[in-house]
C-alpha positions as CSV (number, residue, x, y, z in Angstrom):
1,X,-36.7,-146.2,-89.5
2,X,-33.6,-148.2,-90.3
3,X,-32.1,-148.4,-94.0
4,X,-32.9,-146.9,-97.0
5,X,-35.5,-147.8,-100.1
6,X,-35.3,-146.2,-103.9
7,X,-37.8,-143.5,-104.3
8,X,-40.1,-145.1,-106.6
9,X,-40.0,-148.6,-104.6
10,X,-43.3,-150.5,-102.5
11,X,-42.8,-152.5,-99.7
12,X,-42.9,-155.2,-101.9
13,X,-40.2,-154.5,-103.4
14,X,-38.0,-154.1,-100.1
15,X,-35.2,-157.2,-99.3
16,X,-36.0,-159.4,-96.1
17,X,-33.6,-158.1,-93.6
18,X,-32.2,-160.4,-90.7
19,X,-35.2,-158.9,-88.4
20,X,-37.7,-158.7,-91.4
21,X,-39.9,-161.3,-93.0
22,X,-38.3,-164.6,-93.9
23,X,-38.3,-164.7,-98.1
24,X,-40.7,-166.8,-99.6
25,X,-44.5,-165.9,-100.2
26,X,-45.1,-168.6,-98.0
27,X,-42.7,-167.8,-95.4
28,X,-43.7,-164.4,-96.1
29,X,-47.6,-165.1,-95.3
30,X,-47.1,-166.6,-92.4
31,X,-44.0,-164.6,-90.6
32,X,-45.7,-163.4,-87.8
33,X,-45.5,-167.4,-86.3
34,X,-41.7,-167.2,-86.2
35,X,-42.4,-165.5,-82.6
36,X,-42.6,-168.1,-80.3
37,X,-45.9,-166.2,-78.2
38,X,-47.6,-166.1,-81.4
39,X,-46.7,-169.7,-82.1
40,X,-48.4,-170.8,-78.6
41,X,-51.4,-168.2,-79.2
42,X,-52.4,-169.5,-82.5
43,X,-52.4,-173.1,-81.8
44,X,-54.3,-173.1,-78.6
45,X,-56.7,-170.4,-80.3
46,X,-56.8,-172.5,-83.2
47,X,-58.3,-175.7,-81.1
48,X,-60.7,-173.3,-78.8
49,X,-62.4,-171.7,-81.9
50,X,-63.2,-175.0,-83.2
51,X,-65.0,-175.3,-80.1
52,X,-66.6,-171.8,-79.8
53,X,-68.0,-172.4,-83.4
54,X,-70.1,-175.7,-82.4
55,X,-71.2,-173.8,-79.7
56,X,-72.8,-171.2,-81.8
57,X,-74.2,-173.2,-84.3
58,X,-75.3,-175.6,-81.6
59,X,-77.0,-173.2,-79.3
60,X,-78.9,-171.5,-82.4
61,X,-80.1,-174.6,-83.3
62,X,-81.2,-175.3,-79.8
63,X,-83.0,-172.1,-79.3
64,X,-85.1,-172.8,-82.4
65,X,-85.8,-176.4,-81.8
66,X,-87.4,-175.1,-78.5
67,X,-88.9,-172.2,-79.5
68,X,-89.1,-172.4,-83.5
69,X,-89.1,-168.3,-83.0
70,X,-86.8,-166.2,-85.5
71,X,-87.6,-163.8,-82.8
72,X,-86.7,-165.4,-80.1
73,X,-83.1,-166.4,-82.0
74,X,-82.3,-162.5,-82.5
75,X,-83.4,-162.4,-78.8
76,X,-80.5,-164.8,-77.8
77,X,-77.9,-163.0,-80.1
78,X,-79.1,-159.7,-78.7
79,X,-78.6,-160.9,-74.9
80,X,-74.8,-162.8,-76.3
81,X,-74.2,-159.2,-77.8
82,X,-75.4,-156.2,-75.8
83,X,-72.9,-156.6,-72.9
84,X,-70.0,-155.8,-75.3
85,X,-71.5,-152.6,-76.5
86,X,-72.5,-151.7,-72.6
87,X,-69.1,-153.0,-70.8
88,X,-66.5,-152.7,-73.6
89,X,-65.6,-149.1,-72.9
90,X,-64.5,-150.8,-69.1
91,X,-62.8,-154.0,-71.2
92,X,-60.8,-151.3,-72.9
93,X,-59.4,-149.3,-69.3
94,X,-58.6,-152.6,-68.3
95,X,-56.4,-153.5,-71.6
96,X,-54.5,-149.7,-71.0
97,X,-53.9,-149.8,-67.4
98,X,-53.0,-153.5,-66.8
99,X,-51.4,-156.9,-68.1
100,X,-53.0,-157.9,-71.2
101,X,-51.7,-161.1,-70.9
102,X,-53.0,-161.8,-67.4
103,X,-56.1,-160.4,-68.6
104,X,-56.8,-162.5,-71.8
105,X,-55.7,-165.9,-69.5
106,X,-59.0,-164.5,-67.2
107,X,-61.2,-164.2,-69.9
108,X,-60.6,-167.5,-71.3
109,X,-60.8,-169.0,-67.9
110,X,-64.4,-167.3,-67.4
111,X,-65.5,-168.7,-70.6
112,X,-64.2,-172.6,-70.1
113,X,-66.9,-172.3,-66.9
114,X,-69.5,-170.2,-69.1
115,X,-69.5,-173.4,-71.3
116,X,-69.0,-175.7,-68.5
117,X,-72.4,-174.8,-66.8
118,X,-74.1,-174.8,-70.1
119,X,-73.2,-178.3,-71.0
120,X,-74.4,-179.6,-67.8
121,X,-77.6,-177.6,-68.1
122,X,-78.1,-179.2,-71.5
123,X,-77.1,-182.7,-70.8
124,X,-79.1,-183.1,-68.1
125,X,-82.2,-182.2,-69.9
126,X,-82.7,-179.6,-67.5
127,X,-82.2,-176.1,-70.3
128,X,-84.6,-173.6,-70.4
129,X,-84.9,-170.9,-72.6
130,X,-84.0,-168.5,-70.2
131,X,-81.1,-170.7,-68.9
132,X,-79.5,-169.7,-72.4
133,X,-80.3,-165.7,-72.1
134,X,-78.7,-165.8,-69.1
135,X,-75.4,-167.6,-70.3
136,X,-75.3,-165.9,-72.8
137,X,-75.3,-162.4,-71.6
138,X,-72.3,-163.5,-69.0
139,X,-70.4,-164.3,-71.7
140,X,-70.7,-161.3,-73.5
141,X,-69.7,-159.6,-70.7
142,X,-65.9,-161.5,-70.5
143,X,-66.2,-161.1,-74.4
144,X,-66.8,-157.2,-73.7
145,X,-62.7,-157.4,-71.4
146,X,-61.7,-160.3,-74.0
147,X,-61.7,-158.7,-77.3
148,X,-60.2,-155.2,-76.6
149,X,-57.1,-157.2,-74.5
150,X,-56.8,-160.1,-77.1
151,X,-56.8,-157.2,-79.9
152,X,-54.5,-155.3,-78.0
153,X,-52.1,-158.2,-77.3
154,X,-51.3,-158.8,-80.3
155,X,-48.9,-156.1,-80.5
156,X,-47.3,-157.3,-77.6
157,X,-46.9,-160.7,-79.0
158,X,-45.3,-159.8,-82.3
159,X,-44.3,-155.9,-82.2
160,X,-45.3,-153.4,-84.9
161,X,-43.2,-154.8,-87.3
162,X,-45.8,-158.3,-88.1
163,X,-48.8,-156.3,-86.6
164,X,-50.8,-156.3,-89.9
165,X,-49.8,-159.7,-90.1
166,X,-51.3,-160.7,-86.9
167,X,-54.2,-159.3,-87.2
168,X,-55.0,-161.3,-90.6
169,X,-53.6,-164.5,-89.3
170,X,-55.8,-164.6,-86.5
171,X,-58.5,-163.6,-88.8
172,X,-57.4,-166.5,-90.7
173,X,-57.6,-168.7,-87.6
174,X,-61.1,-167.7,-86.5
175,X,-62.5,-168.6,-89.7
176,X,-60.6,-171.9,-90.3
177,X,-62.3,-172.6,-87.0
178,X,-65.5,-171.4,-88.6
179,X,-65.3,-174.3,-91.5
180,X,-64.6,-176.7,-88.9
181,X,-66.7,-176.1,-86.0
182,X,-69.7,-175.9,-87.7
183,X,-69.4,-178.6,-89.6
184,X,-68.6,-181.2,-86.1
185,X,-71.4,-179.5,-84.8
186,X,-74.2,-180.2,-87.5
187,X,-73.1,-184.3,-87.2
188,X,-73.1,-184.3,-83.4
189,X,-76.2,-182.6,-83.3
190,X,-78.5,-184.4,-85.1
191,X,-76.7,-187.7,-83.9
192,X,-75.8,-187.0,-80.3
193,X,-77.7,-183.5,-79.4
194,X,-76.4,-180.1,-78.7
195,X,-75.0,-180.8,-74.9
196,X,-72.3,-182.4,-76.3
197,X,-70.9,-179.6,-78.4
198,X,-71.2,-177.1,-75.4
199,X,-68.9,-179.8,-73.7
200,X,-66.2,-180.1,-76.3
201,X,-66.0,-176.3,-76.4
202,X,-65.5,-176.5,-72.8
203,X,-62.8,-178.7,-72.9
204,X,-61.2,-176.8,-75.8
205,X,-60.6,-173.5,-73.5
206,X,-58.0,-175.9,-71.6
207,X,-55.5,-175.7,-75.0
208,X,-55.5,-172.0,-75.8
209,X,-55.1,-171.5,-71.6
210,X,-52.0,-173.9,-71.7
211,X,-50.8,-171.8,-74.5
212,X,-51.0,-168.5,-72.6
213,X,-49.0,-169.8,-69.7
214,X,-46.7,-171.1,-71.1
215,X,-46.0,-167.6,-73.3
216,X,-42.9,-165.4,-71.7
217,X,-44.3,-161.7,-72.5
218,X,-41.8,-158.9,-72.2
219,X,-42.8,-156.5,-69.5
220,X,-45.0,-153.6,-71.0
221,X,-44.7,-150.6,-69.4
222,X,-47.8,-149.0,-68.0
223,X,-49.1,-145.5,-67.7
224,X,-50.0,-144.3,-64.6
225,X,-53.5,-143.0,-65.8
226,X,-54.5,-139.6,-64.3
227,X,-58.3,-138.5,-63.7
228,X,-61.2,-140.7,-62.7
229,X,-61.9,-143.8,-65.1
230,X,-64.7,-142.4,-67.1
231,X,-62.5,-139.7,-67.8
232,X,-59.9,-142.1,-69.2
233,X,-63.0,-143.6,-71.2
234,X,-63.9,-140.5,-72.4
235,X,-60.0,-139.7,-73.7
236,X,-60.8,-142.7,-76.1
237,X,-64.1,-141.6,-77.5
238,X,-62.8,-138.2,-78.4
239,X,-59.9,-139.4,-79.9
240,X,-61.8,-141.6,-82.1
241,X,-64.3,-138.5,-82.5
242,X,-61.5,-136.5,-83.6
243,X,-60.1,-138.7,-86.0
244,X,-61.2,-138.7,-88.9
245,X,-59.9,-142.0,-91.1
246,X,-60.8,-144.0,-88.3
247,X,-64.4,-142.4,-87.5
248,X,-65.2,-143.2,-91.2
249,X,-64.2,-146.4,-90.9
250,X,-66.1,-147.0,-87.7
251,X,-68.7,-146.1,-88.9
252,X,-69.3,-148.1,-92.0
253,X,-68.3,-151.3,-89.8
254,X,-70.8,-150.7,-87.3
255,X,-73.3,-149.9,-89.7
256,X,-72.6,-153.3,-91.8
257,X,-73.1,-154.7,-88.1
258,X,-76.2,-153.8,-87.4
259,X,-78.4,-154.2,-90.7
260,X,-76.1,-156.8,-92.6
261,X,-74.4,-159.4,-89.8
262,X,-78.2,-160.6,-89.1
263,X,-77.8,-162.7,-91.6
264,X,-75.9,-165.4,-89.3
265,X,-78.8,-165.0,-86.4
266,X,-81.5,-166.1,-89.2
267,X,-79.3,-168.8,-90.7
268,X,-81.1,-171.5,-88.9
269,X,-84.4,-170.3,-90.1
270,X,-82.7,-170.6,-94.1
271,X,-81.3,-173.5,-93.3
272,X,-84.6,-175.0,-92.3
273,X,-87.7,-173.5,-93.5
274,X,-86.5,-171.7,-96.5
275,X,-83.8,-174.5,-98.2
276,X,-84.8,-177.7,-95.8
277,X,-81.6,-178.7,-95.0
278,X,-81.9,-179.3,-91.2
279,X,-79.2,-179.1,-88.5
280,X,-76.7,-180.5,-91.5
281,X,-77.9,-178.1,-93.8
282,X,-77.1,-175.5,-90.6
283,X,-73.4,-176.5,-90.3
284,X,-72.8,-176.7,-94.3
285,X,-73.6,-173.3,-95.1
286,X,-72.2,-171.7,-91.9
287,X,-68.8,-173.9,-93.2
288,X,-69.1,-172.2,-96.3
289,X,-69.1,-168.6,-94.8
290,X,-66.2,-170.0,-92.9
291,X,-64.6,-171.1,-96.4
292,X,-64.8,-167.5,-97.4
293,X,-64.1,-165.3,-95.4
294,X,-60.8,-167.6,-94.4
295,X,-59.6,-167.4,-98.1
296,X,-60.3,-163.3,-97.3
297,X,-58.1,-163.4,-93.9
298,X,-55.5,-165.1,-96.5
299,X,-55.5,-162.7,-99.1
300,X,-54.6,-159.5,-96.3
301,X,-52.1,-162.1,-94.8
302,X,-50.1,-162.1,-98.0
303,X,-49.8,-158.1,-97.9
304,X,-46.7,-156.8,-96.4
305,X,-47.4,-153.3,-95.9
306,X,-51.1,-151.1,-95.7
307,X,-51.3,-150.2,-99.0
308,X,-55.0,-149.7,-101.3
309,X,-56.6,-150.9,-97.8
310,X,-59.4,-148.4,-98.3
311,X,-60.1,-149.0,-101.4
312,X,-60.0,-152.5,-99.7
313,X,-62.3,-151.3,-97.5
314,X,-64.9,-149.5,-99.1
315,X,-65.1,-152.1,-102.5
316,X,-65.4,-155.6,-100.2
317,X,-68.2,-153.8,-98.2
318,X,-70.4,-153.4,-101.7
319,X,-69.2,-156.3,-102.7
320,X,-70.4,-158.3,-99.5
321,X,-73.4,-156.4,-99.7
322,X,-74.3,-157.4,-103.3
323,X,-73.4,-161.3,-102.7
324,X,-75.6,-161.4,-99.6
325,X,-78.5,-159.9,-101.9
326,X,-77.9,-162.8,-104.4
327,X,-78.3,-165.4,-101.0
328,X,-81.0,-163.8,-99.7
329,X,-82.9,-164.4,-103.1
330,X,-81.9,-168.1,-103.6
331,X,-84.0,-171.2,-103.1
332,X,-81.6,-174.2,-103.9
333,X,-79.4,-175.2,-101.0
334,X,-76.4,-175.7,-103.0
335,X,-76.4,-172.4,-105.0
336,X,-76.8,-171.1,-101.2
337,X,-74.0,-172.2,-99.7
338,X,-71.6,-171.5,-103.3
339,X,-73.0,-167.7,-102.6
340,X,-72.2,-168.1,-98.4
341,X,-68.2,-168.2,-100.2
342,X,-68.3,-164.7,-101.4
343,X,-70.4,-163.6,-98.7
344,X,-67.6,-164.8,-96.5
345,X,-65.1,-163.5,-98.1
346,X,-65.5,-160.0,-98.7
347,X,-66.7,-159.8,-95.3
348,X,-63.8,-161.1,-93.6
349,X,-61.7,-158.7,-96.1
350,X,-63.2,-155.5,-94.8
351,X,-63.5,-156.3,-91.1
352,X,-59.9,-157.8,-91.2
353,X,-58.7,-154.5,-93.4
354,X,-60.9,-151.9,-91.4
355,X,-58.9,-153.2,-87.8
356,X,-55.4,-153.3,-90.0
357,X,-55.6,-149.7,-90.7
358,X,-57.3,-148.7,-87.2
359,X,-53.9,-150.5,-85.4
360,X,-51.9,-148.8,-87.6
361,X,-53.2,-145.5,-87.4
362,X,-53.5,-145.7,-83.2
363,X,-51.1,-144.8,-80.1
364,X,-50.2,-147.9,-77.8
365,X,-51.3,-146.1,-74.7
366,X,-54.8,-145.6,-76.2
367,X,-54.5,-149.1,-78.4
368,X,-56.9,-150.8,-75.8
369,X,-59.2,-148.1,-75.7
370,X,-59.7,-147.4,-79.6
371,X,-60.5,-151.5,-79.8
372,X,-62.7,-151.3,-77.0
373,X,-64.7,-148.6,-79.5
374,X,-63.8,-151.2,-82.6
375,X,-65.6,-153.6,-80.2
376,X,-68.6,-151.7,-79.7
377,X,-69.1,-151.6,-83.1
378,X,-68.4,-154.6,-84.8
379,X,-70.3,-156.8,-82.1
380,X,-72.1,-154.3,-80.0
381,X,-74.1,-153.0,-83.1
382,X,-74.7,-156.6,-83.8
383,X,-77.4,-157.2,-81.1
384,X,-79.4,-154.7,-82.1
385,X,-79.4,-155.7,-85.7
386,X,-79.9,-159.0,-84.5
387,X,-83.3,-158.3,-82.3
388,X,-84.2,-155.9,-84.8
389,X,-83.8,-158.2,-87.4
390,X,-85.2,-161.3,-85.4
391,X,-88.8,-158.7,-85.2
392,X,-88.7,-157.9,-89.0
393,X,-88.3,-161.4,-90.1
394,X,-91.3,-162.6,-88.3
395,X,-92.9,-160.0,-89.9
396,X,-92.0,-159.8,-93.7
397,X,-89.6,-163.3,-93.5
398,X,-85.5,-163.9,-93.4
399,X,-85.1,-163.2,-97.3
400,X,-86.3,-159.4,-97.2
401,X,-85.1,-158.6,-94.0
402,X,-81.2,-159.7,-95.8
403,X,-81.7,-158.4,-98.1
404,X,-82.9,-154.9,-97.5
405,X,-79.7,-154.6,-95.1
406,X,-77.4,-155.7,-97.7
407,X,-79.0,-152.8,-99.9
408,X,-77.8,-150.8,-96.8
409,X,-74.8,-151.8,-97.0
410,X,-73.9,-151.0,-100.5
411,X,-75.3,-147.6,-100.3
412,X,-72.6,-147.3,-97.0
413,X,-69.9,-148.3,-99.1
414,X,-70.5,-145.6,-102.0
415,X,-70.9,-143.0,-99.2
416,X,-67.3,-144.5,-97.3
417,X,-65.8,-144.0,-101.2
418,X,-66.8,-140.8,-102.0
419,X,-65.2,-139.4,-98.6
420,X,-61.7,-141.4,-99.5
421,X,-59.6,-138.7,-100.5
422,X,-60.5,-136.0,-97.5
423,X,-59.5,-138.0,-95.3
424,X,-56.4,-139.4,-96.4
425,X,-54.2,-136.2,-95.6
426,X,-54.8,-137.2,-92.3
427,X,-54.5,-141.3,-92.6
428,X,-50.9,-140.1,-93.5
429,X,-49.9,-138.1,-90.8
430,X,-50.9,-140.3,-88.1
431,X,-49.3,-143.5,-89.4
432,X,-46.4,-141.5,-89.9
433,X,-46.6,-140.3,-86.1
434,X,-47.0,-144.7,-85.2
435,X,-43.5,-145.3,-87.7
436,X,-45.9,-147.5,-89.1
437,X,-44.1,-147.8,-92.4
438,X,-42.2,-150.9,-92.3
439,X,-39.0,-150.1,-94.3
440,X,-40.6,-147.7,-97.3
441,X,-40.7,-144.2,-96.4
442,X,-43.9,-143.4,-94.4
443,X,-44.6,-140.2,-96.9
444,X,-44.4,-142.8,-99.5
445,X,-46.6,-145.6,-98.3
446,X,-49.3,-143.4,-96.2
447,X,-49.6,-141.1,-98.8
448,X,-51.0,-144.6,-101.0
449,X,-53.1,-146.1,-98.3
450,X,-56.4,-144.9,-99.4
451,X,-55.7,-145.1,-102.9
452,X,-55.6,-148.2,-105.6
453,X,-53.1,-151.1,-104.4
């Protein structure tokens, strides 16, 4: 670390250096765009969410206007979902060993032709239900090489140094998408149909794949991996195994992704049958869990060190969990969507906090590996709480199945508390090993990064 800091000093209180972030809060929020890659990453990412998120809504809705099965809707997210948990461990050898730019350009190339095929399928009248499993389990297959290398290649766009800031700026990004998206795609589907949207999102890959060529990454320099490939896999499992702060954390997101994140599978069925407001109703209140969890990205984006982050953790995991309760037992469509905000929110601030700390706490040369695991949990537990919670909700209906996973989820967030100070002993050493510090002390900051902010 470069320069010094008084003792009793935050990295708040540290002066913007020439290399540091630019002074302002603004400035200050968003200083991870004054490198150029970033600059072309988030604006063609920015366009190709829009369309990703109209695609979603779009093919849920789909799915239940042909089949009218919740069932059948946790089906689809199970088959969109299950590759990443099978093939991510492979995603994450491939975001070690090799260019993380080439291999985020593939990924996106894959899924432009993904949506391609299903917007022909769907515009020529010709989709089946099993068209959609089908296209949908491809593409969580590129998803399973796409989110470990995009994670990943963040670092390599910005460096350590704006890491944190990234990662909550993209965060940011995905879920401005998510008030967008949504929102085009409830108009164009009840006016135009769904084929359309899967078109536009299409034509959206051709921005964020612009953006990546045009990027000039530096040169990363590789490992030359020793021992088959499942025994590199296996170096990344026991690491995470082994490591405490980030098993815990782990943990709690993948259990929050398997009882809680069926919320979003059923939200056709609440939209419809429980507070009759169609396809539009669809797009309004996924737009407001976009709303939310966007202002969340923006509240870790204005942090400029790691700070209280479990705390962060542990209190927006309760705290999602409690406002999800409060949907689940609403009837009016407008309270709904008012109680999708803080839904939104405090999910976005523990999933965006959880991976903040996880990158902070991991070695580059098993970055890809460690996210591949992050991957695995955050959407690979999903399709199991989505099929799971497709079967239940047939059974006792959407609002019980919610909300007994929210319930779950509080009870995983008192657990994740009460286990907060063993493990920080070791957060610290290991973001002190990373120089993940900024320009504080890492004794000072580390030593504060599972406490109160």
């Amino acid at each position: 670390m470069t320069g010094s800091v008084p003792p009793n000093s935050t990295i708040d209180d540290v002066p913007s250096s020439p290399g540091g972030p630019p002074a302002g809060r603004v400035a200050a929020t968003l200083r991870a765009l004054r490198h150029r890659n970033f600059q072309l990453f988030f604006s063609g990412q920015l366009i190709s969410l829009i369309g990703t998120w109209m695609q979603s809504v779009a093919q849920s809705w789909l799915v239940y206007r042909l089949t009218g099965s919740a069932l059948l809707l946790g089906s689809v997210g199970f088959a969109s979902q299950i590759p990443v948990f099978l093939v991510a461990p492979l995603g994450g050898i491939v975001a070690d060993r090799y260019n993380r730019h080439r291999v985020v350009i593939g990924t996106q190339i894959g899924s432009m032709i993904l949506a391609f095929v299903l917007a022909a399928l769907t515009l020529s009248r010709t989709i089946q239900v099993w068209h959609i499993f089908v296209l949908a389990s491809l593409l969580g297959v590129v998803n399973a090489f796409d989110i470990p290398g995009r994670q990943s290649f963040l670092v390599d766009m910005v460096g350590k140094e704006d890491l944190m800031n990234a990662i909550a700026l993209n965060s940011s990004m995905f879920n401005g998408a998510r008030i967008i998206g949504p929102a085009i795609a409830g108009i164009l589907v009840a006016r135009i149909g769904e084929g359309w949207c899967f078109f536009a999102n299409a034509a959206s890959y051709i921005a964020v794949i612009i953006g990546l060529l045009m990027m000039n990454v530096p040169v990363r320099p590789y490992r030359t991996p020793k021992g088959s490939p499942l025994a590199h896999i296996m170096e990344g499992f026991r690491f995470v195994r082994r490591t405490g702060p980030i098993r815990a954390i782990l943990l709690l997101l993948g259990l929050v992704s398997l009882v809680a994140m069926p919320y979003t599978v059923l939200m056709p069925v609440f939209a419809d049958k429980i507070l009759h407001g169609g396809a539009r109703g669809l797009g309004i209140l996924m737009g407001a869990t976009g709303v939310g969890a966007l202002l969340g990205a923006l509240t870790l984006a204005t942090r400029t060190g790691v700070r209280g982050l479990g705390r962060w953790v542990a209190f927006s995991c309760g705290a999602f969990g409690i406002s999800l309760v409060l949907f689940a037992l609403s009837r009016y469509f407008w309270l709904s969507a008012a109680l999708l905000l803080p839904v939104g929110f405090f999910m976005m601030l523990q999933m965006s906090s959880s991976n903040t700390l996880i990158q902070a706490m991991v070695p580059d040369h098993l970055r890809g590996r460690v996210m591949a695991v992050y991957s695995m949990m955050f959407m690979g537990m999903a399709p199991f709480g989505a099929l799971f919670g497709g079967a239940l909700a047939d059974r006792i209906g959407a609002p019980l199945t919610v909300s007994a996973g929210a319930v779950a989820c509080v009870a995983g967030a008192a657990v994740f508390g009460r286990h907060l100070p063993k493990i920080r002993v070791e957060a610290r050493r290991l973001i002190v090993a990373q120089e993940a510090a900024g320009g504080e002390p890492a004794q000072e900051v580390t030593a504060r990064v599972f406490e109160d902010s």
